[in-house]
C-alpha positions as CSV (number, residue, x, y, z in Angstrom):
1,X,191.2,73.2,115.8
2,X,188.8,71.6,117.4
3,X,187.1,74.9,118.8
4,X,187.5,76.2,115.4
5,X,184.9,73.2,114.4
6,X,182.7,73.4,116.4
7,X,182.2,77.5,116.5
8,X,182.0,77.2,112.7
9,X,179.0,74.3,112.8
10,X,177.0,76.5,115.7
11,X,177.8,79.6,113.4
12,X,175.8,77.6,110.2
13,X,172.9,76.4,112.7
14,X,172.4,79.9,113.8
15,X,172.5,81.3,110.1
16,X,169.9,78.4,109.2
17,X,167.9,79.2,111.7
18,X,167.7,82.7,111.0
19,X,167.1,82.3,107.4
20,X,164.3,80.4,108.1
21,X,162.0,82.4,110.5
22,X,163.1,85.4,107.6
23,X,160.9,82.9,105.3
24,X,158.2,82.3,107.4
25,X,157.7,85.5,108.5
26,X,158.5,87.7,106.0
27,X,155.5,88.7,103.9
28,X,157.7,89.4,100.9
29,X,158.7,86.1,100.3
30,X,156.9,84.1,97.7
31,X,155.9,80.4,98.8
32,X,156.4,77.8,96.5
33,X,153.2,77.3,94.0
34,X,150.2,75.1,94.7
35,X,150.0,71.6,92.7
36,X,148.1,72.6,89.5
37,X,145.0,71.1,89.3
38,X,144.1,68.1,87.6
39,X,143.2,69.2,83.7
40,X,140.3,67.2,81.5
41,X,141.5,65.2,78.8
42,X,139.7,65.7,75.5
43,X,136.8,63.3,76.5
44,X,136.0,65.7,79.4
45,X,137.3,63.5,81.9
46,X,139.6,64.1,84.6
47,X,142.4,61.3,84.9
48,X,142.0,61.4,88.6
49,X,137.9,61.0,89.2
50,X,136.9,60.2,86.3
51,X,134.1,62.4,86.5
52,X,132.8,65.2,83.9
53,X,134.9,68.6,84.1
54,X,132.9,71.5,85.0
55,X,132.4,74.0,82.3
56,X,134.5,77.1,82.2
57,X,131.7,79.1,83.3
58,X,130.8,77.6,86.6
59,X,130.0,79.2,89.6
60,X,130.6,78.4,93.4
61,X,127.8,75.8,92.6
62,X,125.8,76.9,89.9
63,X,126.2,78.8,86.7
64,X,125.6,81.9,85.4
65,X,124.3,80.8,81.6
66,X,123.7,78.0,79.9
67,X,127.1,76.1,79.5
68,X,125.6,73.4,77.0
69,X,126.1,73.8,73.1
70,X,121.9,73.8,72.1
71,X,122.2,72.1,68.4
72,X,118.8,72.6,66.9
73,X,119.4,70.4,63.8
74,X,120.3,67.5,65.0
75,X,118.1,64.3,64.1
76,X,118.2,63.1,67.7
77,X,117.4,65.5,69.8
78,X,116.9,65.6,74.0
79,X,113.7,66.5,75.3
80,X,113.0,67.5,79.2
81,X,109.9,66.7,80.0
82,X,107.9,67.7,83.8
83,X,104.8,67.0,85.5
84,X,104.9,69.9,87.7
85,X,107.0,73.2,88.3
86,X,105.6,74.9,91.4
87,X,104.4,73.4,94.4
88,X,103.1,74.6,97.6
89,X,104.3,74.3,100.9
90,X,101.3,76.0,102.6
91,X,101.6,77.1,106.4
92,X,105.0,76.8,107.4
93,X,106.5,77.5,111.2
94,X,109.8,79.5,111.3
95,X,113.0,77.0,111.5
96,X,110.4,74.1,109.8
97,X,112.0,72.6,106.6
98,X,110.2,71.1,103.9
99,X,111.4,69.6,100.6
100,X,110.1,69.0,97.6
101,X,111.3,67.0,94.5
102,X,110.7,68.1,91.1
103,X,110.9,65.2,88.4
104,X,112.4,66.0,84.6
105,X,112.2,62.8,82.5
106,X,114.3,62.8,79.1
107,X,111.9,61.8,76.5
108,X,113.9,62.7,73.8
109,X,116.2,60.4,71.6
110,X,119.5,61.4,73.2
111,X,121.1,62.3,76.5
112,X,119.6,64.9,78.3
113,X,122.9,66.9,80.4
114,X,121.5,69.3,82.9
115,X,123.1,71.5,85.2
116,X,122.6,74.0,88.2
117,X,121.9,77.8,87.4
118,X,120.8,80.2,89.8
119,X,118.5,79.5,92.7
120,X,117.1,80.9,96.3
121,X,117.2,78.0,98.4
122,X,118.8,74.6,98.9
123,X,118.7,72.9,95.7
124,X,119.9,69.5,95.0
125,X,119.7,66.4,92.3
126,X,121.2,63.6,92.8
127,X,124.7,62.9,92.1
128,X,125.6,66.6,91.3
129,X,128.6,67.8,92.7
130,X,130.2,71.1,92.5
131,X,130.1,72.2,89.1
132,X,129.3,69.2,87.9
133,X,126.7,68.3,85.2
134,X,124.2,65.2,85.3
135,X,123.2,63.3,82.3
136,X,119.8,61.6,81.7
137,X,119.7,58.9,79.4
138,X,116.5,58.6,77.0
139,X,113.7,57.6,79.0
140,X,115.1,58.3,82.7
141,X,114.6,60.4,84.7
142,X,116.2,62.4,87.9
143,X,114.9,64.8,90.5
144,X,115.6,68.3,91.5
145,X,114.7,68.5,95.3
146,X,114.5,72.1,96.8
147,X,114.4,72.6,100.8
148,X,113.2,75.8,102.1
149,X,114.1,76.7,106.1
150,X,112.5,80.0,106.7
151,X,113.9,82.0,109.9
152,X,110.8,84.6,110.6
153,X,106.8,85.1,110.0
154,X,106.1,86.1,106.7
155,X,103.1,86.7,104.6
156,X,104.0,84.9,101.6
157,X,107.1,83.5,100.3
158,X,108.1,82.1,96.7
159,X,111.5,80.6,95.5
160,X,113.1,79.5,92.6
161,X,115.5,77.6,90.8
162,X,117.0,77.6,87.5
163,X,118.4,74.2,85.8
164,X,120.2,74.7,82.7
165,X,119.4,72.0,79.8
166,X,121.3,70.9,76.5
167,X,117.1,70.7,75.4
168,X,117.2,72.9,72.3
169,X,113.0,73.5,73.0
170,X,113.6,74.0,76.6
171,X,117.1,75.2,77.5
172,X,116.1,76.5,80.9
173,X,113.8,75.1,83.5
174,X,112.1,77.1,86.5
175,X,111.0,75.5,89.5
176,X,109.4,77.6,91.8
177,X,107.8,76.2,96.4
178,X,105.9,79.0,97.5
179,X,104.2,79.3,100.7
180,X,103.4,81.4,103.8
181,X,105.5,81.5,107.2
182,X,103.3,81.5,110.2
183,X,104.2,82.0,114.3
184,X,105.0,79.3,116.0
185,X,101.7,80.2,118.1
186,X,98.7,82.0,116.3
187,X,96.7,84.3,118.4
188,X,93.7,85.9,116.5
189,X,93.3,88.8,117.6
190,X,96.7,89.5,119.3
191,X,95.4,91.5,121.8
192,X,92.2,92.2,123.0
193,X,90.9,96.0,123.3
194,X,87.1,96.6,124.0
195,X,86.6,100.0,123.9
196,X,83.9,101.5,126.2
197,X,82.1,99.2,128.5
198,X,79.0,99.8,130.5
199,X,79.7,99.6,134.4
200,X,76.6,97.5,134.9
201,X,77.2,94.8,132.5
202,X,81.4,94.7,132.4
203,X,82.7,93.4,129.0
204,X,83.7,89.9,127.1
205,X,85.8,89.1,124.3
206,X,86.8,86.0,122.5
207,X,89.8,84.7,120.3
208,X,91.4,81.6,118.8
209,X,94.9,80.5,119.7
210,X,96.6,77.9,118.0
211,X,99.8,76.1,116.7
212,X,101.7,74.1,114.0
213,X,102.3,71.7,116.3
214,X,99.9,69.0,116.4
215,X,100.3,68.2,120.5
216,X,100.1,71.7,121.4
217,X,98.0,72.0,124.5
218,X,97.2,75.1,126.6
219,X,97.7,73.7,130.3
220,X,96.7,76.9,132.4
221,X,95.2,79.8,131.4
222,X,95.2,83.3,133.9
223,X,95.0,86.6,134.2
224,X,96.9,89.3,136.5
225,X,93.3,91.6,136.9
226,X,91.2,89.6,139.6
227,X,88.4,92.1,137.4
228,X,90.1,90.1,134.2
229,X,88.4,86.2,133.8
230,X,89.7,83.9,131.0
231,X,88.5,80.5,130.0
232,X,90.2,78.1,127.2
233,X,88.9,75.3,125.4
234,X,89.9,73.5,122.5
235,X,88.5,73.1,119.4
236,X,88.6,69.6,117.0
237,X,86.1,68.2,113.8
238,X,83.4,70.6,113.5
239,X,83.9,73.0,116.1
240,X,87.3,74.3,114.5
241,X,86.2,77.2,112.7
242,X,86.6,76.5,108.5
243,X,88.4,79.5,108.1
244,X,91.1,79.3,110.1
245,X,93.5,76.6,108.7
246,X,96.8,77.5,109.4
247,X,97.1,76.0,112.9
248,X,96.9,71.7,113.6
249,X,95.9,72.4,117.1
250,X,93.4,74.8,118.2
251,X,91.8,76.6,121.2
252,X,89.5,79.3,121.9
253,X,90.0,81.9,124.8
254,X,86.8,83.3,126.0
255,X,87.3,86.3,129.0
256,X,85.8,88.7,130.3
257,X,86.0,92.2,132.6
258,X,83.6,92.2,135.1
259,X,80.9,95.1,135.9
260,X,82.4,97.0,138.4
261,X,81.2,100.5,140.3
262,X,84.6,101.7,139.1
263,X,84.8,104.3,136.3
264,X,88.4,104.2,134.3
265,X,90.5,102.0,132.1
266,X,90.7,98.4,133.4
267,X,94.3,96.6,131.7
268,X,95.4,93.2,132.5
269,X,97.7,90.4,130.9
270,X,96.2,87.0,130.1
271,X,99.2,84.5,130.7
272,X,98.3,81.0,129.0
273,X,101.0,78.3,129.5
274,X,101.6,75.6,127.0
275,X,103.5,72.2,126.8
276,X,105.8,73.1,124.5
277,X,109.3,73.8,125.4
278,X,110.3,76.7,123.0
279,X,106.9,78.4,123.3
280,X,106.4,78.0,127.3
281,X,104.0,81.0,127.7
282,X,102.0,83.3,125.3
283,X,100.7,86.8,126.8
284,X,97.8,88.5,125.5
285,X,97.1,92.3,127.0
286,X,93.7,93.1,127.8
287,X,91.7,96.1,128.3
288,X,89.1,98.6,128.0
289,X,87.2,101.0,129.7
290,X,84.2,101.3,132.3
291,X,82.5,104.5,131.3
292,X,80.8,104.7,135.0
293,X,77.3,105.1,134.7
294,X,76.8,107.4,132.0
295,X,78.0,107.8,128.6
296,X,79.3,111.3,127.0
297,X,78.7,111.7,123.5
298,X,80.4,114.7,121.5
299,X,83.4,116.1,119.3
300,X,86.5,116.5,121.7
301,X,85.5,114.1,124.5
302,X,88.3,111.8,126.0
303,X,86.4,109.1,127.6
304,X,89.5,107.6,129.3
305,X,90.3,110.5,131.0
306,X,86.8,112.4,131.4
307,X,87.8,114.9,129.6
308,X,86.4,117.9,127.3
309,X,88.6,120.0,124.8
310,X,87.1,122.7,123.3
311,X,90.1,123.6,120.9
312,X,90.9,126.9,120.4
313,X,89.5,129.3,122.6
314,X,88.7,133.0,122.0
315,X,88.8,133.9,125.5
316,X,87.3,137.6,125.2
317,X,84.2,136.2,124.3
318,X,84.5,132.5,126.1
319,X,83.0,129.0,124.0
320,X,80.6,127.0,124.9
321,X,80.1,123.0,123.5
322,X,77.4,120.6,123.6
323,X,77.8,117.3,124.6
324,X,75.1,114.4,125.2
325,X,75.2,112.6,128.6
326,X,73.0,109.6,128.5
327,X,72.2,108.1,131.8
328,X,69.9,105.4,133.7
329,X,65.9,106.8,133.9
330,X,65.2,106.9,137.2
331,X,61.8,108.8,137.1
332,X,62.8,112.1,138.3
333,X,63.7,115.3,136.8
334,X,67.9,115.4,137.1
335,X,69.6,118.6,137.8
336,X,73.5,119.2,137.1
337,X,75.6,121.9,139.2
338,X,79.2,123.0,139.0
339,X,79.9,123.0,142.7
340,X,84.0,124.0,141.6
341,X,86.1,124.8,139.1
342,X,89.8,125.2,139.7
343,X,90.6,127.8,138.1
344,X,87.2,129.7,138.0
345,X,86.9,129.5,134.3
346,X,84.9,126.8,133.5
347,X,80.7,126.0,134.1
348,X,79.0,123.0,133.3
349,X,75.4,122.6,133.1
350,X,72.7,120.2,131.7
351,X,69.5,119.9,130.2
352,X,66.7,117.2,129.8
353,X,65.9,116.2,125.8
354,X,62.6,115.3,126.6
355,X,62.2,113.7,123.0
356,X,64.7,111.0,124.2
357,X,61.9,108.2,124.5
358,X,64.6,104.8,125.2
359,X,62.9,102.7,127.9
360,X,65.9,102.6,129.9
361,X,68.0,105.9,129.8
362,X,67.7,109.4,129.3
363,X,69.2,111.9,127.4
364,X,70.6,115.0,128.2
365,X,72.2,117.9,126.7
366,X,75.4,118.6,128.3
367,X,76.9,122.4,128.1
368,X,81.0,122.6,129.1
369,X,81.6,126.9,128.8
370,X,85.0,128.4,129.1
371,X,83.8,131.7,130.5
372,X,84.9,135.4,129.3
373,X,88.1,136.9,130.3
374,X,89.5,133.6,130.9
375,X,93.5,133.7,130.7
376,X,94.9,133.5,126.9
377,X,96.7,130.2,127.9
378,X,97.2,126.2,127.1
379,X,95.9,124.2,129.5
380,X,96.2,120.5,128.1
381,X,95.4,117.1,129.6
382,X,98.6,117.5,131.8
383,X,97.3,121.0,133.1
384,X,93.6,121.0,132.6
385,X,90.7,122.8,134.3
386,X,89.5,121.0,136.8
387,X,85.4,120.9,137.4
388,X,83.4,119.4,139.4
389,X,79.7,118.5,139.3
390,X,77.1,117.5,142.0
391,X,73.6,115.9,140.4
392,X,70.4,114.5,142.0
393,X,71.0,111.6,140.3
394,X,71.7,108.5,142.5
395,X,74.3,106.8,140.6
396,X,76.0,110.4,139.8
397,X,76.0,112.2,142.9
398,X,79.4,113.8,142.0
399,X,81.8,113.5,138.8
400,X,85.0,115.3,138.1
401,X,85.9,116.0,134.7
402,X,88.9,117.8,132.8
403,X,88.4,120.9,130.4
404,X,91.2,121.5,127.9
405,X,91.8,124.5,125.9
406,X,94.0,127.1,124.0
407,X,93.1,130.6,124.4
408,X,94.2,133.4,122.2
């Protein structure tokens, strides 16, 4: 009897436990309702707060239209009155927040009820919950406070809310921040590229960097070219430049790329270290090319690579171009030779313009000829024709340049 028992009350404990994970677990089942919520009275009360209900229409936190009855005949009527609807923020730095607060004053002869429409960035007035409405009593007034946090650079911003208004003359009210979103770190220009530079004088170049941060300070300032100098120095009162006002702190960077007997492209990175933690280091590439000690003038030249391309070629007949070379007067009459051309297509020769009359250089007028029977064929900057050329000159005793073509 006894076994009976107790096989009987272990029998019910299984069956309970098994109905119970078949509830839990079983999608099918239904759980038991949520408490309703708490339901306004007629006053628009809720018994539990006390607060105002939200209108049927509201949104997450806003709503979509006006939820206020607008009665334009009543002798009493509400009147929202503001000093300002825009304002601007000016320079901002990305992850900066600034707030402004907008004031509406009721000077009307009854309550003023406002409440949240649709915005595009933090919006707040004091009090209002979700959903919520706030009143105003005749001459009071409250604040609508908007916070923008922008996340990246941008030209120009602008954002707005909407508060809705039981104000029969003004049942909606826009307030607009506006403003432009700046780097963290300015640098005008961002890089620095200076063309062609003469061999005998090198090149400079000059630029601003600067901050948001008032104690931004540039602590070292190099470069990875020992043929790349930099200098900075920074700029306060009348030496900051009137123009440039979206920075607090301000430096100019003054380089430059020294003469050199070199002829090709010099590059190089500035690297200027700061004392700010986020922004440790700001790089700034440099470069330009030393045209050697003359310059080529002409329709197809490639100064970085001393190269000529004729274009199409009809190699039948051959082409021949013109091209000005300007160098250093030096007194004597200079001669130009091809000594080699790999392949044997190509001549260059030059001639004195003796009308040139600059005190210090001379002119003369270049001739790069693709040659008859030369082979219907592409030879590009990655193929070219080779030439080279011997001169009396004494800065130009020998130059190799590149001929390009496409022959048909």
């Amino acid at each position: 009897m006894k076994t009976t028992s107790v096989l009987a009350m272990f029998a019910a404990l299984v069956a309970a436990i098994a109905g119970l994970a078949y509830f839990t677990g079983n999608p099918g089942r239904t759980p038991a309702p949520a408490a309703a919520p708490p339901v306004a009275n007629a006053d628009g009360k809720t018994p539990a707060d006390g607060k105002e209900a939200p209108p049927a229409d509201a949104g997450p936190d806003f709503h979509l239209e006006n939820p206020f009855k607008l009665d334009l005949t009543a002798a009493a009527k509400p009147q929202a009155s503001t000093e300002a609807v825009e304002f601007d923020f000016g320079a901002m730095a990305p992850d900066e927040e600034r707030t402004h607060k907008f004031s509406v004053r009721n000077t009307g002869k009854a309550p003023l009820t406002l409440a949240k429409g649709r915005y595009q960035c933090k919006c707040t007035m004091p009090t209002l919950k979700k959903g919520e409405v706030l009143t105003v009593q005749p001459g009071e007034e409250t604040f609508v406070e908007m916070t923008w946090k922008p996340i990246a650079p941008e030209e120009m911003f602008q954002k707005s809310v909407n508060i809705w208004s039981n104000d029969p003359d003004h049942p909606q009210l826009t307030f607009n921040v506006r403003g432009k979103v700046v780097p963290h770190i300015i640098a005008e220009p961002a890089s620095y590229t200076l063309g062609l530079i003469r061999n005998e004088t090198g090149g400079d170049f000059k630029g601003l960097v600067g901050s948001q941060t008032d104690v931004f300070e540039i602590v070292e300032a190099t470069s990875d070219n020992p043929q790349i100098s930099v200098t900075t120095t920074k700029l306060e009162g009348a030496d900051r430049p009137a123009e440039f006002t979206d920075a607090k702190a301000l430096f100019r960077v003054e380089g430059k790329i020294a003469p050199s007997d070199k002829v090709g492209t010099v590059r190089g990175i500035l690297t200027l270290k700061t004392n700010l933690e986020t922004h440790p280091v700001v790089e700034i590439n440099v470069g330009g090319h030393l045209t050697g000690p003359f310059t080529v003038v002409g329709t197809g030249w490639d100064q970085v690579n001393s190269g000529f391309d004729l274009g199409r070629v009809d190699t039948s007949k051959g082409k021949a171009v013109k091209y000005s070379i300007f160098l250093p007067k030096t007194g004597e009459e200079i001669k130009f030779e091809t000594i080699e051309s790999k392949p044997n297509i190509a001549r260059i020769t030059a001639k004195k313009d003796e009308s040139f009359t600059a005190a210090d250089r001379e002119r003369h007028e270049l001739t790069v000829e693709i040659l008859p029977g030369a082979p219907k064929a592409e030879f590009s900057n990655a193929r070219p024709v080779v030439v080279k050329v011997k001169s009396n000159h004494p800065n130009v005793a020998e130059a190799t340049f590149r001929v390009m073509y496409r022959g048909y």
